[in-house]
N, CA, C, O and CB atoms as a CASP TS submission, in Angstrom:
PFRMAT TS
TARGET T0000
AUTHOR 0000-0000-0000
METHOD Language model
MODEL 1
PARENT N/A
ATOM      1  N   UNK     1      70.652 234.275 -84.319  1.00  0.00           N
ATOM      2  CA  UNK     1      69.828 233.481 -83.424  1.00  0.00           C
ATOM      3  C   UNK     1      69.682 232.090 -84.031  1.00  0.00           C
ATOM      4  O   UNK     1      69.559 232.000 -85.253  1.00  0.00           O
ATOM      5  CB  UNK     1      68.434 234.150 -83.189  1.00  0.00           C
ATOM      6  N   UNK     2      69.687 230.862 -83.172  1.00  0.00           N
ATOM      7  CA  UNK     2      69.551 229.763 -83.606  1.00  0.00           C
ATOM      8  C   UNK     2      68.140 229.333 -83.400  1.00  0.00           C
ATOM      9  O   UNK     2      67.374 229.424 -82.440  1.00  0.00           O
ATOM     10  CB  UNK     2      70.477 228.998 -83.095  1.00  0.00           C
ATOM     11  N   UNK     3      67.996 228.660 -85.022  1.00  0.00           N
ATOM     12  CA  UNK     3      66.376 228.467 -85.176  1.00  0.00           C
ATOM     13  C   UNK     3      66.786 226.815 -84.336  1.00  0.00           C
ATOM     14  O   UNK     3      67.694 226.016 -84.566  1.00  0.00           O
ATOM     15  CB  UNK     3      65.477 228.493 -87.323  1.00  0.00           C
ATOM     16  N   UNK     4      65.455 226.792 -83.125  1.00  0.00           N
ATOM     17  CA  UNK     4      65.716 225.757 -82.889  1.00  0.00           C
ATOM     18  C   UNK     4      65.454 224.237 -82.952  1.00  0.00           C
ATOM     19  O   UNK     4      65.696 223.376 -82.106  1.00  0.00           O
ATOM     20  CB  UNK     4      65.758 226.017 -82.331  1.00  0.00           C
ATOM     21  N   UNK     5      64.694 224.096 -84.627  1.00  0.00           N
ATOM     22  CA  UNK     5      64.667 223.380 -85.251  1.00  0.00           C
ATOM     23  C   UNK     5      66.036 222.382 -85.662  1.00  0.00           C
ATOM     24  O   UNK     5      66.194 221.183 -85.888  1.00  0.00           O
ATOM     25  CB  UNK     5      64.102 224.017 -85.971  1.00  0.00           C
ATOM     26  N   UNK     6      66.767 223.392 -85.627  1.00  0.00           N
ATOM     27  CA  UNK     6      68.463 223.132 -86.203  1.00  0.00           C
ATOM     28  C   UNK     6      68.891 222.202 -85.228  1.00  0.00           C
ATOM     29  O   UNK     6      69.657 221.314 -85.603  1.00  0.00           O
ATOM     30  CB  UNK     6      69.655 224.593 -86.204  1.00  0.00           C
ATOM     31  N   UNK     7      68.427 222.255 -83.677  1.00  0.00           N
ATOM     32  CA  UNK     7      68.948 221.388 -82.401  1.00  0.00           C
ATOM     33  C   UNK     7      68.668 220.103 -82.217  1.00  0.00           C
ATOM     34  O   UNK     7      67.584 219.735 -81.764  1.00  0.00           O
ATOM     35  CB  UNK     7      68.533 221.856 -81.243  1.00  0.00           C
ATOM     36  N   UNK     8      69.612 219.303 -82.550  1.00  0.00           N
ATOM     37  CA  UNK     8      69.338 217.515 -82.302  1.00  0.00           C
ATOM     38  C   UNK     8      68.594 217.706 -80.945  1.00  0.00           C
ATOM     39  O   UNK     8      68.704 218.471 -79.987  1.00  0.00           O
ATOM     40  CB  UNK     8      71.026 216.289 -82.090  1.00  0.00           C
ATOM     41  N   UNK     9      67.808 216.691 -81.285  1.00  0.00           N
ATOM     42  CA  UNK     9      67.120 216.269 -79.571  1.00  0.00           C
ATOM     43  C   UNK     9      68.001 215.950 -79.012  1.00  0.00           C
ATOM     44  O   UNK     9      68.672 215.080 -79.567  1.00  0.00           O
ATOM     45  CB  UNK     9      66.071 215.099 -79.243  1.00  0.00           C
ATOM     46  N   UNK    10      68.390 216.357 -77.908  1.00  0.00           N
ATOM     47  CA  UNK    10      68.884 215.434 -76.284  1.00  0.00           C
ATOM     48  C   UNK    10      68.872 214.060 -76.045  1.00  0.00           C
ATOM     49  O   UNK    10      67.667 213.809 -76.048  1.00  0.00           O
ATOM     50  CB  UNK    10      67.999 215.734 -75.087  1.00  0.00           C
ATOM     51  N   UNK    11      69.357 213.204 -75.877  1.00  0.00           N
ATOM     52  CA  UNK    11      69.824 212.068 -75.756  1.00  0.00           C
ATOM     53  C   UNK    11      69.593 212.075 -74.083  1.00  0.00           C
ATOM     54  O   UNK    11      70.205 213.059 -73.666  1.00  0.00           O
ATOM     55  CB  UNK    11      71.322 211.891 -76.441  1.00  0.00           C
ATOM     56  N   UNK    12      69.029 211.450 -73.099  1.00  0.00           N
ATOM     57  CA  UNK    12      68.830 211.039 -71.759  1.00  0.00           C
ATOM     58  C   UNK    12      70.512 210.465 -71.458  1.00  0.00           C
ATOM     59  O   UNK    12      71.183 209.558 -71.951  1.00  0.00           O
ATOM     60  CB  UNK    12      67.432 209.767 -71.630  1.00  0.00           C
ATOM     61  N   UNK    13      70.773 211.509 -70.389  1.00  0.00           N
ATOM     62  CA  UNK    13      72.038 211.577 -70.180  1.00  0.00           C
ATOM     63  C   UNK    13      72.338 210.078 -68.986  1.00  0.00           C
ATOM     64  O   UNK    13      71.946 210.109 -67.819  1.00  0.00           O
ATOM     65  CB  UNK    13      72.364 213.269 -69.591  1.00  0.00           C
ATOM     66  N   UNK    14      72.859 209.241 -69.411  1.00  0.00           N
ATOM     67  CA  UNK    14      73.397 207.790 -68.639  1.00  0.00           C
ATOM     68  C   UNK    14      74.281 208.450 -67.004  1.00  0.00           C
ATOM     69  O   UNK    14      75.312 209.103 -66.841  1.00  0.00           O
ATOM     70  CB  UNK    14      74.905 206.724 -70.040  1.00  0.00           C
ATOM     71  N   UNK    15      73.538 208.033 -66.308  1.00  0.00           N
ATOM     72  CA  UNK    15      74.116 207.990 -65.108  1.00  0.00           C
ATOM     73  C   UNK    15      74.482 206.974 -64.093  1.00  0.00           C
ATOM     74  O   UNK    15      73.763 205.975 -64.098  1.00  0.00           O
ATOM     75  CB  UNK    15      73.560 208.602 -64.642  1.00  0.00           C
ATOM     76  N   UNK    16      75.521 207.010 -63.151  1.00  0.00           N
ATOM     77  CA  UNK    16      75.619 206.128 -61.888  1.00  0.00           C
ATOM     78  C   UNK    16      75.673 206.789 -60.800  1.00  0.00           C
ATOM     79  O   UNK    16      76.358 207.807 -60.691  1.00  0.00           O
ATOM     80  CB  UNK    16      76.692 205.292 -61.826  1.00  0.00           C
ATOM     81  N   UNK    17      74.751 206.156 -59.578  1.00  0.00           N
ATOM     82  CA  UNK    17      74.047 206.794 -58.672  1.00  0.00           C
ATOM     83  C   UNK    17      75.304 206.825 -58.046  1.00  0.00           C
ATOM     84  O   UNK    17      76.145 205.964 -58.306  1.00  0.00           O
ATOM     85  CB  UNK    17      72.752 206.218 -58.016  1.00  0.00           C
ATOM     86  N   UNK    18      75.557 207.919 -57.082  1.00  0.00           N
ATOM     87  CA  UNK    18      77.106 208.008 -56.069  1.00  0.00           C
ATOM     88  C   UNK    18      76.969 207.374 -54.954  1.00  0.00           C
ATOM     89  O   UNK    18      77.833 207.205 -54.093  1.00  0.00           O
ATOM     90  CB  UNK    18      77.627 209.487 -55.531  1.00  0.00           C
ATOM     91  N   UNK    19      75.819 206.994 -54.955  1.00  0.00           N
ATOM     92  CA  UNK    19      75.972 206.499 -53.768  1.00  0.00           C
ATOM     93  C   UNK    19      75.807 204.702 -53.954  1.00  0.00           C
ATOM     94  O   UNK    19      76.229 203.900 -53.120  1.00  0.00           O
ATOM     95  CB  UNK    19      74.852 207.288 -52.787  1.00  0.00           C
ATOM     96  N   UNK    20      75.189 204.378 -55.075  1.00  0.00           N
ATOM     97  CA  UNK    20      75.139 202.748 -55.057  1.00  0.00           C
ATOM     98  C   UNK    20      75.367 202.323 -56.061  1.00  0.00           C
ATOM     99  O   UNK    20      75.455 201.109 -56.246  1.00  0.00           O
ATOM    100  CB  UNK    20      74.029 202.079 -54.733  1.00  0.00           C
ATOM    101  N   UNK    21      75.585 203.532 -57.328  1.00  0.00           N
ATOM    102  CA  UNK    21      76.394 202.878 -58.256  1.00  0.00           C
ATOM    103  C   UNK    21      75.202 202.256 -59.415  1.00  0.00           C
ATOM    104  O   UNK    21      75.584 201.663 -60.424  1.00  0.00           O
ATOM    105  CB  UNK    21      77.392 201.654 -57.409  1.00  0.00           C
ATOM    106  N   UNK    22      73.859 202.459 -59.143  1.00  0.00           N
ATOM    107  CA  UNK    22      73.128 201.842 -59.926  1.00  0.00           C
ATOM    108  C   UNK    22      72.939 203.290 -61.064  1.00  0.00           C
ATOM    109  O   UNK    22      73.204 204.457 -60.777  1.00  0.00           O
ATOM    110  CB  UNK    22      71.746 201.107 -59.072  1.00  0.00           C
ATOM    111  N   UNK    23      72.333 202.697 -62.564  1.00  0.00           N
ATOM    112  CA  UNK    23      72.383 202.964 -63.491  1.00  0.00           C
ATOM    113  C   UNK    23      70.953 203.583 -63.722  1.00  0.00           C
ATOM    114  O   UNK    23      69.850 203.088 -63.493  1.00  0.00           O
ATOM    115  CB  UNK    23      72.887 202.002 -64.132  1.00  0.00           C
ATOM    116  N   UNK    24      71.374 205.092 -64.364  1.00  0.00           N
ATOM    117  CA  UNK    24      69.629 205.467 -64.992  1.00  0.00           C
ATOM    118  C   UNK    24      69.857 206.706 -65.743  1.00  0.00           C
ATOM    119  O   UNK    24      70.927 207.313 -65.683  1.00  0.00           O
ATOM    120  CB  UNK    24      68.225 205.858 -63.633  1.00  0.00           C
ATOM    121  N   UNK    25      68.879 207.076 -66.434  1.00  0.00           N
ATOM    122  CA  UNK    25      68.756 208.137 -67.623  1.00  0.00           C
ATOM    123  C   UNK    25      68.105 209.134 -67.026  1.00  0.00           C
ATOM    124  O   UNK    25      66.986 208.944 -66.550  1.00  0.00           O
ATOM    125  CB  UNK    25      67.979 207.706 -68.951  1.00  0.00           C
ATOM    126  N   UNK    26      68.742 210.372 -66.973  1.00  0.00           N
ATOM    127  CA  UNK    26      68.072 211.769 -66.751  1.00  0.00           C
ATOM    128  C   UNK    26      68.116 212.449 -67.999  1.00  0.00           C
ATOM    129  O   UNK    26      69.039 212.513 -68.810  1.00  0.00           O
ATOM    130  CB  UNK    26      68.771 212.677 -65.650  1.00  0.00           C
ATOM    131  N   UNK    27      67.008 212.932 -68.027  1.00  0.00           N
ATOM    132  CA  UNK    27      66.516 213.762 -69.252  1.00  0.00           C
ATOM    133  C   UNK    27      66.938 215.341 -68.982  1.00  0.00           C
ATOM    134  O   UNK    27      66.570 215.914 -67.957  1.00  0.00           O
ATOM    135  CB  UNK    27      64.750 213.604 -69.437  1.00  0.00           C
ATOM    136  N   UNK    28      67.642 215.909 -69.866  1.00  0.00           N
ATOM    137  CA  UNK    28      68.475 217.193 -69.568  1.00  0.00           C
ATOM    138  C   UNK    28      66.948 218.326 -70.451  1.00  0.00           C
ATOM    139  O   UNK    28      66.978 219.547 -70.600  1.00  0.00           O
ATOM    140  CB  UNK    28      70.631 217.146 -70.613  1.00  0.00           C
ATOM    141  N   UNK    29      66.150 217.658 -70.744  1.00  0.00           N
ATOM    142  CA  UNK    29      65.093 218.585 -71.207  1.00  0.00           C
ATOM    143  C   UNK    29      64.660 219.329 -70.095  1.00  0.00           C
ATOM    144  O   UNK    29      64.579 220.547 -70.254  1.00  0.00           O
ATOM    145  CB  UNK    29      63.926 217.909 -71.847  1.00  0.00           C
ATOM    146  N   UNK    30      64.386 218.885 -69.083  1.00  0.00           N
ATOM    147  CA  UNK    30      63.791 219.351 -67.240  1.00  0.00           C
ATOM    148  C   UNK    30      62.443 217.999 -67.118  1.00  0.00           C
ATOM    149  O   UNK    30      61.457 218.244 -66.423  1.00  0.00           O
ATOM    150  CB  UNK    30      62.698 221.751 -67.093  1.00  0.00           C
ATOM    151  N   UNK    31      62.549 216.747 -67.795  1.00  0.00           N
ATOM    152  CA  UNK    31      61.683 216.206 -67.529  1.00  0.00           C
ATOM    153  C   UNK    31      61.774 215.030 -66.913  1.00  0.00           C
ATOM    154  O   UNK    31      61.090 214.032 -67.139  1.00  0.00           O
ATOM    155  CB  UNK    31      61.154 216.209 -68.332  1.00  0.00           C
ATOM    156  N   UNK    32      62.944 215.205 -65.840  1.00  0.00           N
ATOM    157  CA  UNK    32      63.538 213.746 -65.149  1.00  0.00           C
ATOM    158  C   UNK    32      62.882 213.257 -64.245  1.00  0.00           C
ATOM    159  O   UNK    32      62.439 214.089 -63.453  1.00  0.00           O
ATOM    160  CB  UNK    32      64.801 213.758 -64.518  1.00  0.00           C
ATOM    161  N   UNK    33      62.537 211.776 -63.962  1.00  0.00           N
ATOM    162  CA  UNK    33      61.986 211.596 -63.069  1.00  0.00           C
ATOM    163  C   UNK    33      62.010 212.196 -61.291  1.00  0.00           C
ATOM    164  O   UNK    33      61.142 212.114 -60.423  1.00  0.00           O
ATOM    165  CB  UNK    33      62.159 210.587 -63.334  1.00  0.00           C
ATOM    166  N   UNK    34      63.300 212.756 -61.264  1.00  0.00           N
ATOM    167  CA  UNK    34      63.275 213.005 -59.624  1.00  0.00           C
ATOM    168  C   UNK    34      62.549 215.020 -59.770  1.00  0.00           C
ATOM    169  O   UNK    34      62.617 215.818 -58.835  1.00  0.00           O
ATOM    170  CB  UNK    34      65.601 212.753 -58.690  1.00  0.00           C
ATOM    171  N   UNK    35      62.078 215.270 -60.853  1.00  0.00           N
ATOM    172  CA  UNK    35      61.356 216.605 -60.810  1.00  0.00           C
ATOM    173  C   UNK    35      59.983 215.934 -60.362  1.00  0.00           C
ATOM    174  O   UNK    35      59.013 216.692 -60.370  1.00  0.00           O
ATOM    175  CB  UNK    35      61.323 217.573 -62.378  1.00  0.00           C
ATOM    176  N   UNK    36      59.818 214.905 -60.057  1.00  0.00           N
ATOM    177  CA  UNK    36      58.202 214.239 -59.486  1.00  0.00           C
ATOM    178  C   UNK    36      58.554 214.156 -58.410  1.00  0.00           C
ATOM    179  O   UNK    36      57.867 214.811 -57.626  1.00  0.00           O
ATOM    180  CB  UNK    36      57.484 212.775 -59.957  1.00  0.00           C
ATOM    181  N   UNK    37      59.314 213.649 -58.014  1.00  0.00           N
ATOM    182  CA  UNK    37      59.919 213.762 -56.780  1.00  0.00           C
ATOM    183  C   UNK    37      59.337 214.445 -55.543  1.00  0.00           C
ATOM    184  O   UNK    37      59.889 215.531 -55.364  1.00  0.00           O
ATOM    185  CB  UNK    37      60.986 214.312 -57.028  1.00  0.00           C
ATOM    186  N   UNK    38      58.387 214.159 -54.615  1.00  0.00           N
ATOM    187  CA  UNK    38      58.146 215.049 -53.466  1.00  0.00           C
ATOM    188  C   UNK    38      59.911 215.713 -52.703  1.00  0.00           C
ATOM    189  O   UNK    38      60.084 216.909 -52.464  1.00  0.00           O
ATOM    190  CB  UNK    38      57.103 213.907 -52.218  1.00  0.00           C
ATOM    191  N   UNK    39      60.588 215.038 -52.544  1.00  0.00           N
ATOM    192  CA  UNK    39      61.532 214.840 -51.711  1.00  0.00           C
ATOM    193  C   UNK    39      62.645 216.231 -52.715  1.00  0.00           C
ATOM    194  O   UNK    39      63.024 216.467 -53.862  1.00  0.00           O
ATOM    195  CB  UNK    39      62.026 212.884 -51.589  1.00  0.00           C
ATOM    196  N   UNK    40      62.780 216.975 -50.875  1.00  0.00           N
ATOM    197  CA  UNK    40      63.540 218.330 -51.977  1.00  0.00           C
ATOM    198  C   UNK    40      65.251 218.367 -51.245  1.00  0.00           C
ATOM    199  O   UNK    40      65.232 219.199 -50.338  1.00  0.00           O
ATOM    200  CB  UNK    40      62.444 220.503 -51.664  1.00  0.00           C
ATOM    201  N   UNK    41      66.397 217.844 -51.357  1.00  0.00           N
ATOM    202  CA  UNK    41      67.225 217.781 -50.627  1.00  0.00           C
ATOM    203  C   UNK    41      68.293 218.955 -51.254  1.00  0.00           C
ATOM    204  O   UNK    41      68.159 219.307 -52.426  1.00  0.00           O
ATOM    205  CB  UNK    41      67.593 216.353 -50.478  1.00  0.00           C
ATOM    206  N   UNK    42      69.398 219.555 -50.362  1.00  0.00           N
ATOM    207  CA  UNK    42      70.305 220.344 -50.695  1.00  0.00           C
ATOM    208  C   UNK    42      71.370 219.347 -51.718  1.00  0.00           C
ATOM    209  O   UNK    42      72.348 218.823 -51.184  1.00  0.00           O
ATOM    210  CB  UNK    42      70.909 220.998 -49.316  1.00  0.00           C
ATOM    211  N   UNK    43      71.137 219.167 -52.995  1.00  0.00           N
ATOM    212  CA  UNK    43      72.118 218.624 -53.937  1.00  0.00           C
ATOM    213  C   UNK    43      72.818 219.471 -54.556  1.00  0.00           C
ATOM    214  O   UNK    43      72.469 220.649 -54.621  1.00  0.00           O
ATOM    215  CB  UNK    43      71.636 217.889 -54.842  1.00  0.00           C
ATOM    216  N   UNK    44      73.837 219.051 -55.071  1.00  0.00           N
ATOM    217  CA  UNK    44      74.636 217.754 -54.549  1.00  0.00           C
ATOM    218  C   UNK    44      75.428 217.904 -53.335  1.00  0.00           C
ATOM    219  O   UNK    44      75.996 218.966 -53.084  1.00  0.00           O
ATOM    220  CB  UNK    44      75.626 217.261 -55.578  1.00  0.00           C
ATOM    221  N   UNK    45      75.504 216.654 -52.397  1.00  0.00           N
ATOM    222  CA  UNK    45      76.198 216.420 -51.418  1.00  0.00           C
ATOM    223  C   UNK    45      78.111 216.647 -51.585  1.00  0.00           C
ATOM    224  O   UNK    45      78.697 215.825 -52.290  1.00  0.00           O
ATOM    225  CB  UNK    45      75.665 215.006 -51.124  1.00  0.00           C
ATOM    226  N   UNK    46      78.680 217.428 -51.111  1.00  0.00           N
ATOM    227  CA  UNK    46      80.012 217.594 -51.838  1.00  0.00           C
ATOM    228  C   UNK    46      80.653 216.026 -52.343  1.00  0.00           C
ATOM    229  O   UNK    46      80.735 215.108 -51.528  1.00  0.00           O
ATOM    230  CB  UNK    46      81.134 218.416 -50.698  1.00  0.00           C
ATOM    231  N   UNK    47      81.020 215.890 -53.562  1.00  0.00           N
ATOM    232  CA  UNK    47      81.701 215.049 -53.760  1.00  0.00           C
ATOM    233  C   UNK    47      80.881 213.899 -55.282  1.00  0.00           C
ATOM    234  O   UNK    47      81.419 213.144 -56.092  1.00  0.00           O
ATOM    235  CB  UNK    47      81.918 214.494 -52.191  1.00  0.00           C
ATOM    236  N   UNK    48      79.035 214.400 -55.004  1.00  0.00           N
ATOM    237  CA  UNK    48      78.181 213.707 -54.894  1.00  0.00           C
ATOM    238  C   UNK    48      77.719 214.090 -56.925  1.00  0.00           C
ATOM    239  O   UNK    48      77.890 215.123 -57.573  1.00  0.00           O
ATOM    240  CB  UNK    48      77.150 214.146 -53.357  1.00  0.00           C
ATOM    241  N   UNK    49      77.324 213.196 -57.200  1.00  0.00           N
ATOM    242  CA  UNK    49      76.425 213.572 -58.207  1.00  0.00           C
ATOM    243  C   UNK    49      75.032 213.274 -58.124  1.00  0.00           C
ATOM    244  O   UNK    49      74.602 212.935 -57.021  1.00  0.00           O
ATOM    245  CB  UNK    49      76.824 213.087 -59.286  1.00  0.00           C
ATOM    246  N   UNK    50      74.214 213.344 -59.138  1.00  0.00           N
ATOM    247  CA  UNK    50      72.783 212.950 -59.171  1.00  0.00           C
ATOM    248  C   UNK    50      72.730 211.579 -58.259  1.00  0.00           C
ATOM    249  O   UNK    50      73.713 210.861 -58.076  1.00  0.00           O
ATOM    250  CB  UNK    50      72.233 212.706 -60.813  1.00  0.00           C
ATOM    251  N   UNK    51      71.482 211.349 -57.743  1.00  0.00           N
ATOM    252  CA  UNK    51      71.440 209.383 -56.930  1.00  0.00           C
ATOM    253  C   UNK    51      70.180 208.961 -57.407  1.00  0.00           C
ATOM    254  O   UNK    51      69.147 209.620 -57.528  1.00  0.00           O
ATOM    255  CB  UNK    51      71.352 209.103 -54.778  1.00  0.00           C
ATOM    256  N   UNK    52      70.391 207.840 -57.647  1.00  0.00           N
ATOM    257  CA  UNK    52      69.279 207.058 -58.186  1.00  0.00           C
ATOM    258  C   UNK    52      67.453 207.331 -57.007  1.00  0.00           C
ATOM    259  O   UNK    52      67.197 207.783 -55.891  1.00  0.00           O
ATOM    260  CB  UNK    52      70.086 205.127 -58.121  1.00  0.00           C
ATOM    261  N   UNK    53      67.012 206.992 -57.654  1.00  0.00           N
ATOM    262  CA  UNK    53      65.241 207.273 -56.590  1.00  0.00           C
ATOM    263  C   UNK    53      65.522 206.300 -55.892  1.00  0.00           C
ATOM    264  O   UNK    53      65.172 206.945 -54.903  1.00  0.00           O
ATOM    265  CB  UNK    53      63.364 207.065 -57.321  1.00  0.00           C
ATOM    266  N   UNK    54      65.886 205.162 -55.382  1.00  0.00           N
ATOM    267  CA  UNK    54      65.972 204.436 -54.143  1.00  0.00           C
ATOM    268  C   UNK    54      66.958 205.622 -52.979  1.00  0.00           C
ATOM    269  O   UNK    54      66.698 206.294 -51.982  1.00  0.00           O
ATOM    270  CB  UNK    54      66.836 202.731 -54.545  1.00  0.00           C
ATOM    271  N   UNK    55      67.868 205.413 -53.630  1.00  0.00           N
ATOM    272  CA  UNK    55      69.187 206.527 -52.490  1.00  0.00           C
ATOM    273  C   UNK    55      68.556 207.763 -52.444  1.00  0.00           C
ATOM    274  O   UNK    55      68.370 208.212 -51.313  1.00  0.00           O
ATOM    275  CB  UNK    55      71.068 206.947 -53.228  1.00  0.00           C
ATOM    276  N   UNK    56      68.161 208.456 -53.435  1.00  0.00           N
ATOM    277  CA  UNK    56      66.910 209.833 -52.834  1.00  0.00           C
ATOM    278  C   UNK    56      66.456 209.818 -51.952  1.00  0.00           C
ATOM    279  O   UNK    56      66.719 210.400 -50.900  1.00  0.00           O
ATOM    280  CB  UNK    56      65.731 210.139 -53.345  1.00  0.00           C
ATOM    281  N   UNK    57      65.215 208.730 -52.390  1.00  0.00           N
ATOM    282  CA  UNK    57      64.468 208.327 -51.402  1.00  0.00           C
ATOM    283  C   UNK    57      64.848 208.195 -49.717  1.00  0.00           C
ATOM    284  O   UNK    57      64.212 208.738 -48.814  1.00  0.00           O
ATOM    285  CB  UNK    57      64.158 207.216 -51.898  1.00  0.00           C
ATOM    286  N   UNK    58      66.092 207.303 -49.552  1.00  0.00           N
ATOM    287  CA  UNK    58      66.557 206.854 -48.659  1.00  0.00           C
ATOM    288  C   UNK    58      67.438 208.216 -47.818  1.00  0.00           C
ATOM    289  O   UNK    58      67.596 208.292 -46.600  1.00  0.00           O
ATOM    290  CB  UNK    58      67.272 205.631 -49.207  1.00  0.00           C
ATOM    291  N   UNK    59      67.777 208.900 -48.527  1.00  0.00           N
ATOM    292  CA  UNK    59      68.745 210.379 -48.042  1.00  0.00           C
ATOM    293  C   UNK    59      67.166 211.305 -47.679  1.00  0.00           C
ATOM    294  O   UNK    59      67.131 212.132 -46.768  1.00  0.00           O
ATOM    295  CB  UNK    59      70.098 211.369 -49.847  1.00  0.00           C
ATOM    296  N   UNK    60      65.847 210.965 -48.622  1.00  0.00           N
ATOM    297  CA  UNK    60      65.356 212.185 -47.501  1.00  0.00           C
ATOM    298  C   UNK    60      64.528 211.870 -46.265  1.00  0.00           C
ATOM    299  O   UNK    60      63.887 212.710 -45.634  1.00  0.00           O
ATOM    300  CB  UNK    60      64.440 213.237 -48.211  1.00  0.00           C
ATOM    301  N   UNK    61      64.627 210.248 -45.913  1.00  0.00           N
ATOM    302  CA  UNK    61      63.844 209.706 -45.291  1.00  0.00           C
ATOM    303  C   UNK    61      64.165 209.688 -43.800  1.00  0.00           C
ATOM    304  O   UNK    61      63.428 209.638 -42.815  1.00  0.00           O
ATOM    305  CB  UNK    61      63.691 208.611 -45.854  1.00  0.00           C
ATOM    306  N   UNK    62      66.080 209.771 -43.996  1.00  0.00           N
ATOM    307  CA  UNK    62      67.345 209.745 -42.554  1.00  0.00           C
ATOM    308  C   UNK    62      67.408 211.099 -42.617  1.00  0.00           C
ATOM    309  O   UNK    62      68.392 211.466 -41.974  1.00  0.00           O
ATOM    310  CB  UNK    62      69.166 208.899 -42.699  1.00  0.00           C
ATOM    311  N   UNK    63      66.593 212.366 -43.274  1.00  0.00           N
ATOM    312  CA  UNK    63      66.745 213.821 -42.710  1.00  0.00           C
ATOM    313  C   UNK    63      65.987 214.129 -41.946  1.00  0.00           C
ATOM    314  O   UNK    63      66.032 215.255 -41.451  1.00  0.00           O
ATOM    315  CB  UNK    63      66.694 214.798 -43.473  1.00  0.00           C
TER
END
């Protein structure tokens, strides 16, 4: 069993939104900003990765 002391912290994983291309850090701990998020959409869209909180925003607003 791994003591998990032994585990480097996580590094906030660098992303670009698929849909506009803008830039942001998700935290692979479970503490990313879009888990605040009211907005609950079927992700990812085929093709699609994570989207920045404007394009979230904007994808659950045209559902």
């Amino acid at each position: 069993m791994t003591n998990r002391q032994d585990i480097p912290a996580q590094q906030p994983r660098r992303l670009a939104c698929s849909r506009c291309g803008a830039e942001f850090g998700c935290e692979l701990s479970g503490t990313c900003w879009c888990a605040e998020e009211t907005a609950r959409l079927p992700m990812p869209v085929k093709g699609e990765d994570c989207l920045c909180r404007a394009c979230l925003r904007a994808a659950a607003e045209a559902t």
